[in-house]
Backbone bond lengths (Angstrom), bond angles and torsions (degrees), N, CA, C in turn:
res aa  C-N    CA-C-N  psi(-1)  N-CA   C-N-CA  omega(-1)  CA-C   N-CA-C  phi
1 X - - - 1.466 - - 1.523 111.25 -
2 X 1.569 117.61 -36.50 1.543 118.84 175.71 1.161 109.73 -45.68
3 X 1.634 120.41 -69.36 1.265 151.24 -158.99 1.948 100.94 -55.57
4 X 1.242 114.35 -36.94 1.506 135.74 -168.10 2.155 100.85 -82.38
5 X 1.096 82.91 -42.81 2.011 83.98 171.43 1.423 117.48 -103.03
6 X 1.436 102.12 -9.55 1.650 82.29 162.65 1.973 109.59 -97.67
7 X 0.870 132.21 -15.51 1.201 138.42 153.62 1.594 105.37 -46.77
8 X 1.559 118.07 -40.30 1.590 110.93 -167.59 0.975 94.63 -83.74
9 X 1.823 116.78 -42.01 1.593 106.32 -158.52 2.013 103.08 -74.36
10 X 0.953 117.84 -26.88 1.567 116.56 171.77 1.102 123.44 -41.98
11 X 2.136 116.27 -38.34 1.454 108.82 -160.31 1.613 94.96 -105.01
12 X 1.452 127.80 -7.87 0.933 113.26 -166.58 1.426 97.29 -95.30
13 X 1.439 135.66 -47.73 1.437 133.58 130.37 1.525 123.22 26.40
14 X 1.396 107.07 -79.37 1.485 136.17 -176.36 1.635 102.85 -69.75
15 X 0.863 111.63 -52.06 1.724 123.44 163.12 1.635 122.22 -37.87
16 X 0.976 88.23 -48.99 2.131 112.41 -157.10 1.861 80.71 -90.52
17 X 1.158 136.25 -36.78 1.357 132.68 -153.67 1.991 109.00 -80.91
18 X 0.769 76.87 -37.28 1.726 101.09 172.89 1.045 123.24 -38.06
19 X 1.441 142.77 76.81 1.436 123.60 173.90 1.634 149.76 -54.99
20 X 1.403 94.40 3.75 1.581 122.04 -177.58 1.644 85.99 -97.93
21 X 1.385 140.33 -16.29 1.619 112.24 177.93 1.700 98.92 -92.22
22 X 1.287 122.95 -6.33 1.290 112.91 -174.66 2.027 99.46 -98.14
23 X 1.083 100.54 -25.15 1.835 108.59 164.86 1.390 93.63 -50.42
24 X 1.152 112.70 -83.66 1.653 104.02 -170.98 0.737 138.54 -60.12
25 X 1.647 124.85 -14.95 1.623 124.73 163.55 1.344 109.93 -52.66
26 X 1.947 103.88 -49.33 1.389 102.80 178.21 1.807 126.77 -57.25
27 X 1.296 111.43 -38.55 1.139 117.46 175.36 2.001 112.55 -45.71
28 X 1.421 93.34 -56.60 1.925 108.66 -171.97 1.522 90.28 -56.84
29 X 1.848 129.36 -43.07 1.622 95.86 -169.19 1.348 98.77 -58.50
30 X 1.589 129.05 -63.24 0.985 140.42 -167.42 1.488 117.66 -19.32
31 X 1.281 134.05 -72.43 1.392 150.37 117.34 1.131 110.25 14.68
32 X 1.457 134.88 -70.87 1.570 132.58 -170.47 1.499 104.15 -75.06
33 X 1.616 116.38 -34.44 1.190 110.15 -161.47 1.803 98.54 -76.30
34 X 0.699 107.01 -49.72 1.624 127.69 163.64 1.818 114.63 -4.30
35 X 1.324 81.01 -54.03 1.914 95.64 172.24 1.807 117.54 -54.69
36 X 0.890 110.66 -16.72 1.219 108.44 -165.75 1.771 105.56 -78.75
37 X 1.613 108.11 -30.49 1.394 127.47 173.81 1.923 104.99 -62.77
38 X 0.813 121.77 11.74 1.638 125.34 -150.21 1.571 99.00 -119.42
39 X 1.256 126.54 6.34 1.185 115.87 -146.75 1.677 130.31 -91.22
40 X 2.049 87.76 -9.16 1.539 97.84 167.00 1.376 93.06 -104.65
41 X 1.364 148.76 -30.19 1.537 121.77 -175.78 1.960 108.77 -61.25
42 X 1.388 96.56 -35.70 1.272 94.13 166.00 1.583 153.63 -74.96
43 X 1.407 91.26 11.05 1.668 104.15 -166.35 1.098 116.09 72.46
44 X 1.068 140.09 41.81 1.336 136.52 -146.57 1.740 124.78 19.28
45 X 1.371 113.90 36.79 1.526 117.21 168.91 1.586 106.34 -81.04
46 X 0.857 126.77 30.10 1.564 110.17 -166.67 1.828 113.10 -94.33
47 X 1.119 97.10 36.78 1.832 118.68 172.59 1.189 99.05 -96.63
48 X 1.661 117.33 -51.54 1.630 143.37 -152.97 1.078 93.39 -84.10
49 X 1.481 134.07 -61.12 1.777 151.17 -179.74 1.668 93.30 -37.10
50 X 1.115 103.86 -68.61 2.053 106.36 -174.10 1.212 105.39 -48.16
51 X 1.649 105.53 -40.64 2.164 94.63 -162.38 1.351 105.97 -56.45
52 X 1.932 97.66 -43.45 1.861 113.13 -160.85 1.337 105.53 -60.68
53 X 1.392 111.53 -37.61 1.815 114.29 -173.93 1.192 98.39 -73.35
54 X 1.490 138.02 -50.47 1.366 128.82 -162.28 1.889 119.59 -64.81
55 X 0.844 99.85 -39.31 1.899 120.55 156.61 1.536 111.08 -75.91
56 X 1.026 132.95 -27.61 1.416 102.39 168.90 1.513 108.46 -97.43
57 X 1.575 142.39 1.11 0.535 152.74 -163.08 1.537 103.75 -80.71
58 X 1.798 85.15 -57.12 1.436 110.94 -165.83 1.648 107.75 -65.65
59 X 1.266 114.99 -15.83 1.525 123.08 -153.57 1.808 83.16 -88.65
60 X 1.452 108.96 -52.26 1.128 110.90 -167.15 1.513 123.40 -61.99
61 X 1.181 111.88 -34.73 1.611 134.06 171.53 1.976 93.63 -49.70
62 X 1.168 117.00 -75.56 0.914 134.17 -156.44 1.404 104.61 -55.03
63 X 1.927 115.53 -36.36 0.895 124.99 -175.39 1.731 124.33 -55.72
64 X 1.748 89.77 -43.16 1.996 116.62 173.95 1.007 84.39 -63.65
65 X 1.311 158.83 -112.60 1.465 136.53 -161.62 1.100 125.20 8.16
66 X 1.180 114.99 -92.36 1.019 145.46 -158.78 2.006 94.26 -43.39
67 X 1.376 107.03 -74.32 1.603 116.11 149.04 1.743 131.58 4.83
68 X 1.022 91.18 -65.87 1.749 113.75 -173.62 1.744 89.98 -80.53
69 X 0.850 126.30 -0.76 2.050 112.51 164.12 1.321 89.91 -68.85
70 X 1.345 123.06 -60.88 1.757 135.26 176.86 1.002 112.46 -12.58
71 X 1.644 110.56 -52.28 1.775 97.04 -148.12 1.960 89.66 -95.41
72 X 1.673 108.21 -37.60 1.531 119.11 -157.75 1.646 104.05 -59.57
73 X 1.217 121.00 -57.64 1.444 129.60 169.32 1.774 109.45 -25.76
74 X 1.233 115.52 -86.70 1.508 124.47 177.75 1.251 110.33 -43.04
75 X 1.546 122.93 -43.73 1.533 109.67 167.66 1.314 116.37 -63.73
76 X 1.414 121.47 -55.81 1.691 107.37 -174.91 1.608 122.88 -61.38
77 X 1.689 104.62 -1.37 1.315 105.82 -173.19 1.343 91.48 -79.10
78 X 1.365 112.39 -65.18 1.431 121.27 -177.79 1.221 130.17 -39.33
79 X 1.269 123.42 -33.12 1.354 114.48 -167.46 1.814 107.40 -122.84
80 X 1.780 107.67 27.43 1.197 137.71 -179.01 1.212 116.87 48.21
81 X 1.749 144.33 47.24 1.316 149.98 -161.51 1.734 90.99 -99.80
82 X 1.193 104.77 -9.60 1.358 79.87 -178.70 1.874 112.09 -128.18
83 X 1.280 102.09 34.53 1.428 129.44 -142.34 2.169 86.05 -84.01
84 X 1.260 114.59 -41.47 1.397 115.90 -179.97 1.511 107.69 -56.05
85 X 1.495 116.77 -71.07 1.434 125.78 163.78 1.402 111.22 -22.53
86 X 1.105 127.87 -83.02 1.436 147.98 -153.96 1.869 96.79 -52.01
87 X 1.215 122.86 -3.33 1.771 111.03 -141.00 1.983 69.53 -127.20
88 X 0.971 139.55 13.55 1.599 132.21 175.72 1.576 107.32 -120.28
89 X 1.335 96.97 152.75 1.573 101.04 -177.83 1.379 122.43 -39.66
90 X 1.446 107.77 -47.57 1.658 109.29 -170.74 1.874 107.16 -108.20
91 X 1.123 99.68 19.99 1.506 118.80 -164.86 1.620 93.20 -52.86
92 X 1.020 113.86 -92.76 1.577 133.71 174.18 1.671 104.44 -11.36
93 X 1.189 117.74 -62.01 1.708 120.31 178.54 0.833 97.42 -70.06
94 X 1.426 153.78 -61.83 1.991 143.53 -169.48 1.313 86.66 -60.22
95 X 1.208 161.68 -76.75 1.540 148.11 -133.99 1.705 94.52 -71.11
96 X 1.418 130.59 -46.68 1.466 99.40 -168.37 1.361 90.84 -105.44
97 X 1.183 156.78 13.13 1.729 129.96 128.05 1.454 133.42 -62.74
98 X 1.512 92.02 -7.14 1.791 97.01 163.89 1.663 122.82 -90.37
99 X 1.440 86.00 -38.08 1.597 95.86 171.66 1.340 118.21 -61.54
100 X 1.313 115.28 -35.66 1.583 135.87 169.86 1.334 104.32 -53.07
101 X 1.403 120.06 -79.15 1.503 118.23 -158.41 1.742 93.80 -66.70
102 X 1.153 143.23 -39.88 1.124 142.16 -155.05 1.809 99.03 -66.51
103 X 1.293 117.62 -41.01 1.295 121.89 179.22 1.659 106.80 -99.86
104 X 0.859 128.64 21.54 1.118 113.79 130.27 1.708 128.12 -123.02
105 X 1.603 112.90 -19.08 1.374 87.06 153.08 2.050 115.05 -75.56
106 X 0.749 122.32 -8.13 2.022 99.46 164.37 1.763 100.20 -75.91
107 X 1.744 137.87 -17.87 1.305 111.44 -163.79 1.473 94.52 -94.59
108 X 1.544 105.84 -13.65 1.653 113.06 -178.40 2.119 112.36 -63.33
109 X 1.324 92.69 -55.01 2.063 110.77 164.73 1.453 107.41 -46.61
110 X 1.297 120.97 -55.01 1.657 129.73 -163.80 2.188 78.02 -77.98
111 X 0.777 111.12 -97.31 1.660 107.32 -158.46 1.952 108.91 -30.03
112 X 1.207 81.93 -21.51 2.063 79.55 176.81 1.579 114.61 -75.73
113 X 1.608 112.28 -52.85 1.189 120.64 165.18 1.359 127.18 -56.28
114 X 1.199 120.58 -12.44 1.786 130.11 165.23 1.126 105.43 -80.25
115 X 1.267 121.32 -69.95 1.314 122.40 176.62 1.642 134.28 -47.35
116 X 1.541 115.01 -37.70 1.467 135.93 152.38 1.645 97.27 -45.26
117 X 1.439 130.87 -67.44 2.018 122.42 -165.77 1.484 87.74 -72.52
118 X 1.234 137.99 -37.49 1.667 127.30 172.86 1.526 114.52 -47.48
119 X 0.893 133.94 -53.21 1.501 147.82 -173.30 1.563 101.70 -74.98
120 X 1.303 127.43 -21.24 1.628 128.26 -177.09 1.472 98.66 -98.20
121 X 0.785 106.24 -50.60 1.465 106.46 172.20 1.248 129.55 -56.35
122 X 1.519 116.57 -47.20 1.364 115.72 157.85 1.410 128.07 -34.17
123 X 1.599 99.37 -67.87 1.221 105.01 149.26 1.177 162.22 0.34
124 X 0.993 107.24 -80.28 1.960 142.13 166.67 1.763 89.48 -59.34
125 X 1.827 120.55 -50.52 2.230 102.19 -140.41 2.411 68.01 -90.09
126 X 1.201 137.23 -52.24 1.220 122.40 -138.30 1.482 99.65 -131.71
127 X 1.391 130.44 25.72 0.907 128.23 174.15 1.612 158.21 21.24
128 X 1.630 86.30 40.27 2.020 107.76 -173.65 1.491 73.42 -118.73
129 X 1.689 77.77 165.59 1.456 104.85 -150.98 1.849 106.25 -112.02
130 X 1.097 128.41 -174.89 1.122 125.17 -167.25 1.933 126.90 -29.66
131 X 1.036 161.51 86.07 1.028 151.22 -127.24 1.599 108.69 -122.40
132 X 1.885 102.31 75.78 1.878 115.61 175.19 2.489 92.80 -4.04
133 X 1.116 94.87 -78.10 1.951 97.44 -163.83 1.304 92.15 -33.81
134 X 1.346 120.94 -74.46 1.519 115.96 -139.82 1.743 90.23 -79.76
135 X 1.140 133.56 3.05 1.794 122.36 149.11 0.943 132.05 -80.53
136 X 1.552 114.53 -20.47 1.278 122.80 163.97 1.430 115.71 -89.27
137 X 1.589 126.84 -14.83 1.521 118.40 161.44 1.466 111.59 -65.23
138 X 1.564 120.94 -37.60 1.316 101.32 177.83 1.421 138.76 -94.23
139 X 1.558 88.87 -4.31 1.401 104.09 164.84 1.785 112.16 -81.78
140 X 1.367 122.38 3.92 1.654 116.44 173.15 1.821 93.57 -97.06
141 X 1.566 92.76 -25.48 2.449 83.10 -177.23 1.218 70.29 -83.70
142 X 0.902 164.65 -161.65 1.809 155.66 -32.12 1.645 101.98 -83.89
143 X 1.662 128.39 -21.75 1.037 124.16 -176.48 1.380 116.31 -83.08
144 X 1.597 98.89 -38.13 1.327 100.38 162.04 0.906 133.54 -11.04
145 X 1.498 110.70 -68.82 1.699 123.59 -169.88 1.352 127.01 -51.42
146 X 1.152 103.55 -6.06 2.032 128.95 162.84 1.179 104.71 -48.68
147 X 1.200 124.85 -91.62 1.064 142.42 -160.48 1.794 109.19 -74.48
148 X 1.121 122.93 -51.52 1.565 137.62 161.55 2.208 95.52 -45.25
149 X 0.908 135.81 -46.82 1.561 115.65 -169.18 1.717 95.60 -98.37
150 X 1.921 130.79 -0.03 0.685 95.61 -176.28 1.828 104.01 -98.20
151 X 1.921 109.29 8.52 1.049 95.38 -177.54 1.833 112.55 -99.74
152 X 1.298 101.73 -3.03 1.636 113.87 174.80 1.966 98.10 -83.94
153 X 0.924 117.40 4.55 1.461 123.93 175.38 1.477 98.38 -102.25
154 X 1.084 144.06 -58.77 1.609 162.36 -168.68 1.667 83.27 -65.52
155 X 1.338 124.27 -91.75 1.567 121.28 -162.77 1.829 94.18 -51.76
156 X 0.710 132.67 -9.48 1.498 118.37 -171.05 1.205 115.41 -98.83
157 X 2.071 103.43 12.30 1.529 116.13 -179.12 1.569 113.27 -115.51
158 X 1.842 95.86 -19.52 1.506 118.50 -159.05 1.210 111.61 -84.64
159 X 1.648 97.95 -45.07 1.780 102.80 -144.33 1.358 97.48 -130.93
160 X 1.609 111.07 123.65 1.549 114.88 169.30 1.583 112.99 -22.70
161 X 1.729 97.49 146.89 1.309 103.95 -177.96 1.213 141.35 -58.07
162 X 1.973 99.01 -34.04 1.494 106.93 -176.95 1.458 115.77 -77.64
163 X 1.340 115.72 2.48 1.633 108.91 179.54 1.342 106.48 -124.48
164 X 1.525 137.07 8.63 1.216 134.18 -152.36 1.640 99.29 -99.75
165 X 1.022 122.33 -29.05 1.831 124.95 168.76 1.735 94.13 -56.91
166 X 1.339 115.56 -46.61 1.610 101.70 -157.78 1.718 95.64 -74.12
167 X 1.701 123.96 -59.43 0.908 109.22 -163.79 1.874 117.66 -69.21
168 X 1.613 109.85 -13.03 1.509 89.55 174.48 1.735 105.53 -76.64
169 X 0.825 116.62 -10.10 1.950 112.29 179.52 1.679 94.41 -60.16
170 X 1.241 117.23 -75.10 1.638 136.66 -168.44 1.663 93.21 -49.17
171 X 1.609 132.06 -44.13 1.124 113.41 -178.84 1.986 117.80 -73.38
172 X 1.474 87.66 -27.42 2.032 86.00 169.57 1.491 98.68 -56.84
173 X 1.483 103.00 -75.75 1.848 93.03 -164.45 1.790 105.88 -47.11
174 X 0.583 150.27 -42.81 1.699 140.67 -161.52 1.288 86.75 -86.89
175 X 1.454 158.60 -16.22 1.583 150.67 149.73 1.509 114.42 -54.09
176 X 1.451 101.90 -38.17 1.794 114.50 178.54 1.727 106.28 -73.99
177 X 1.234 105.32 -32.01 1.432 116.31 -170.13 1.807 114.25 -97.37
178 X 0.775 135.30 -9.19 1.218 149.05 -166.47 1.412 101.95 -64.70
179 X 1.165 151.64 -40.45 1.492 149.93 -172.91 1.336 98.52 -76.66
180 X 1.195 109.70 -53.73 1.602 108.97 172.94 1.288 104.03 -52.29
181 X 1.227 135.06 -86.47 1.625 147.90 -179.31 1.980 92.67 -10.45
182 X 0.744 92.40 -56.79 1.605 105.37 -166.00 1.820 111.94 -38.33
183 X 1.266 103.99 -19.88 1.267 110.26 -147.98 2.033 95.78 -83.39
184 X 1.353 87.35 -19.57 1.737 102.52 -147.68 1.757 99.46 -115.55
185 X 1.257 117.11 120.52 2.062 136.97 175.09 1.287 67.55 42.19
186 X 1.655 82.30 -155.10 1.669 124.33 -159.29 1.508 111.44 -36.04
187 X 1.364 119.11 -56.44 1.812 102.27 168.57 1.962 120.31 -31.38
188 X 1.051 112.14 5.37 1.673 107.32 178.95 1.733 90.98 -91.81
189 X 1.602 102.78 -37.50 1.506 82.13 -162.37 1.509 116.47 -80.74
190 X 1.309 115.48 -41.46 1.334 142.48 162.40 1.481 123.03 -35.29
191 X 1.505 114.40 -30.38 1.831 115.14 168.89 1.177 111.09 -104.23
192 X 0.840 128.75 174.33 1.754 161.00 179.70 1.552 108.43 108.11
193 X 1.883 95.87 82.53 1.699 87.31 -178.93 1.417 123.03 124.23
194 X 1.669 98.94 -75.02 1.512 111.94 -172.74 1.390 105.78 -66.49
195 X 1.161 104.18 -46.33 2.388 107.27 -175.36 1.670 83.80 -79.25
196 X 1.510 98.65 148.94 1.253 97.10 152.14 1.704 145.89 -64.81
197 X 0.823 132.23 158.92 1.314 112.81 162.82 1.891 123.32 -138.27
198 X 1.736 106.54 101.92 1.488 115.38 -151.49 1.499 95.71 -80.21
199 X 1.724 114.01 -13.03 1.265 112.98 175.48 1.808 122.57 -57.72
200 X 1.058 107.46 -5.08 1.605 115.25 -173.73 1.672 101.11 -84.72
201 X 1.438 125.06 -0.02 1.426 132.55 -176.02 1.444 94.05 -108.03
202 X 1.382 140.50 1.65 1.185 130.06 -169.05 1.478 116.34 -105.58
203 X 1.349 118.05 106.93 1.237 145.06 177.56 1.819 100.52 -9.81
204 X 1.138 91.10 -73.46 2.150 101.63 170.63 0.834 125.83 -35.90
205 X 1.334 117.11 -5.65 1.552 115.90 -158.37 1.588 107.70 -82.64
206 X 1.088 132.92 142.52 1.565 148.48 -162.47 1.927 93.76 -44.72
207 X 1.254 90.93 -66.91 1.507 115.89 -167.14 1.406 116.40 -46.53
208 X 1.614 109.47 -49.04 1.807 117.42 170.25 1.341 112.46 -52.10
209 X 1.208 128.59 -42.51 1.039 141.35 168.77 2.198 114.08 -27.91
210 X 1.412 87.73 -52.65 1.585 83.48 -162.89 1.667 101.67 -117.32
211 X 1.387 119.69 3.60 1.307 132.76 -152.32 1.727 97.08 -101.54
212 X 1.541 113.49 -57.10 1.332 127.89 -164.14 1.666 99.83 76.32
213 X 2.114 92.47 -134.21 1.406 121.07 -162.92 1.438 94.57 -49.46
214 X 1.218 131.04 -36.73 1.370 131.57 -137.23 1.526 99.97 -89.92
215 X 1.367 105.04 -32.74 1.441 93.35 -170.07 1.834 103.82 -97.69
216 X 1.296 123.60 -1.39 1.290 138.37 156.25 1.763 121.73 -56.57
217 X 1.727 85.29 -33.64 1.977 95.34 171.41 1.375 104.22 -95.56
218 X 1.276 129.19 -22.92 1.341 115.48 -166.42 1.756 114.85 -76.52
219 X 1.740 90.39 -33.12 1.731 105.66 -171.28 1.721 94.36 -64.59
220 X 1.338 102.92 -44.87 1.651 107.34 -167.30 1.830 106.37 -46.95
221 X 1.667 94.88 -61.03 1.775 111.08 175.07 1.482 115.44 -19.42
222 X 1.683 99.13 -54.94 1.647 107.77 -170.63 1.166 118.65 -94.52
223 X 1.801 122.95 -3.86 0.846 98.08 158.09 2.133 119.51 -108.42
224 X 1.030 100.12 52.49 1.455 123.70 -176.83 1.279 109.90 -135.13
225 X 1.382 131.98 -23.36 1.313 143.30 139.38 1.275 105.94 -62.68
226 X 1.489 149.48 -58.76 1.454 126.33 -131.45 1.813 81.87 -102.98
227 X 2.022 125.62 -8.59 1.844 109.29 177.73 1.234 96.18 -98.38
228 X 1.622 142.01 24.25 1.120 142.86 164.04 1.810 88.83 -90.88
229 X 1.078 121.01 -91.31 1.215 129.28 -171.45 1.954 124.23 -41.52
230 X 1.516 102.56 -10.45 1.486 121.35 168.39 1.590 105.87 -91.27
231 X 1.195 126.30 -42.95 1.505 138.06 -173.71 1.231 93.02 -68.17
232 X 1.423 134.11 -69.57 0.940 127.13 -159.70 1.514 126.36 -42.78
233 X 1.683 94.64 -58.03 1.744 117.17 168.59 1.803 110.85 -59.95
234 X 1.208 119.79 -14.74 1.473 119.00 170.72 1.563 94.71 -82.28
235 X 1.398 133.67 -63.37 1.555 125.66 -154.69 1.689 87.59 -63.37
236 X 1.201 126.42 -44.95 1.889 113.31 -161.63 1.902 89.16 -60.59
237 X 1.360 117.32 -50.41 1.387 101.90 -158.18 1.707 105.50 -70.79
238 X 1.588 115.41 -15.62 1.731 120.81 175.54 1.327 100.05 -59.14
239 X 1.425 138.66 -53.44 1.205 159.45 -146.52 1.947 95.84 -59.91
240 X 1.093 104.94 -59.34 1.543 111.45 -171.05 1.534 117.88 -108.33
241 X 1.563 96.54 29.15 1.274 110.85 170.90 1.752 127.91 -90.82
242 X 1.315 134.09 131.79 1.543 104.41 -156.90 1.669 87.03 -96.28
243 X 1.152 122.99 155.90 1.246 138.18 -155.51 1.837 86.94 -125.41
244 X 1.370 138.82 122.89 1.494 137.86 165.21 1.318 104.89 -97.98
């Protein structure tokens, strides 16, 4: 367990240290706050304009996270930083459950701190006060990142290095999209379950609507179930992986 949090506490560390992730936090308030200027292209929705930007914003933030497991993994393989770990029985599984929890508690900090200048901002342009829904929309993107870093952990076992940033991006969006997908040929037979589906974190969803807290724990549940069941299938495929 030591060996497993200092691996987390390292990447999230290295993450948090960065002054280009605090550039872009600043940039996204900037951006959300921004909406409020919008208010005749928008019909006057520009309450709705802030929520939509502040969640997709936030999704996306969370998303670059999520990302950078991609590139960090293949480098420390490569250039053997993680060469001590890797050489113990359970070595291989503690290195990508540290890398795991480490990137998602830093995408968990980054989605809190968006959401914290979201809520001030609200604030400050229309002046209502904390709003239970829109805490629980951003508390389903911050959960996200469960299931979203445990599948940039999985491709980061599968698929050569130089293309594995592009194809785990294309596999989030088609994770966000998948219910839809579902509707149309062979995706009917192929979902219920087996594909993921990241759309169950999405604020819109029919169900949030009438569900609340409950369906805020349930999305979380499954997706803490479905990076148990991704981790797992990453450490068997780490296992018989040749490491140079």
């Amino acid at each position: 367990m030591n060996e497993i949090m200092a691996i987390a506490g390292s990447t999230w560390r290295r993450i948090l240290r960065m002054k280009v992730v605090y550039f872009l936090i600043v940039c996204v308030w900037i951006l959300i706050g921004s909406a409020m200027n919008y208010d005749i292209l928008s019909l006057g929705e520009e309450k709705e304009l802030m929520i939509d930007v502040s969640l997709l914003l936030n999704t996306i933030a969370i998303a670059l996270i999520v990302i950078s497991v991609t590139f960090e993994i293949p480098r420390e393989l490569h250039e053997g930083a993680a060469a001590t770990m890797l050489t113990k029985p359970l070595g291989r599984t503690q290195y990508l459950v540290g890398k795991f929890l480490g990137s998602v508690i830093t995408a968990i900090i980054i989605g809190l701190i968006i959401a914290a200048g979201f809520f001030v901002l609200f604030y400050m342009v229309f002046g209502e006060p904390l709003i239970i829904s829109l805490l629980q929309a951003h508390l389903l993107i911050i959960a996200s990142s469960i299931p979203m870093t445990a599948i940039a952990v999985l491709f980061s076992m599968i698929l050569p290095e130089m293309i594995t940033p592009i194809i785990t991006a294309i596999a989030l969006w088609f994770s966000f999209s998948t219910s839809h997908l579902a509707k149309y040929g062979f995706m009917k037979i192929i979902y219920g379950g087996v594909l993921p589906d990241l759309d169950l974190f999405n604020f819109k969803s029919a169900a949030m609507i009438t569900a609340g807290w409950s369906y805020v724990a349930m999305a979380a549940v499954w997706g803490a179930i479905f990076s148990v069941f991704a981790l797992t299938l990453s450490s068997l495929i780490f296992r018989f992986k040749d490491i140079k």
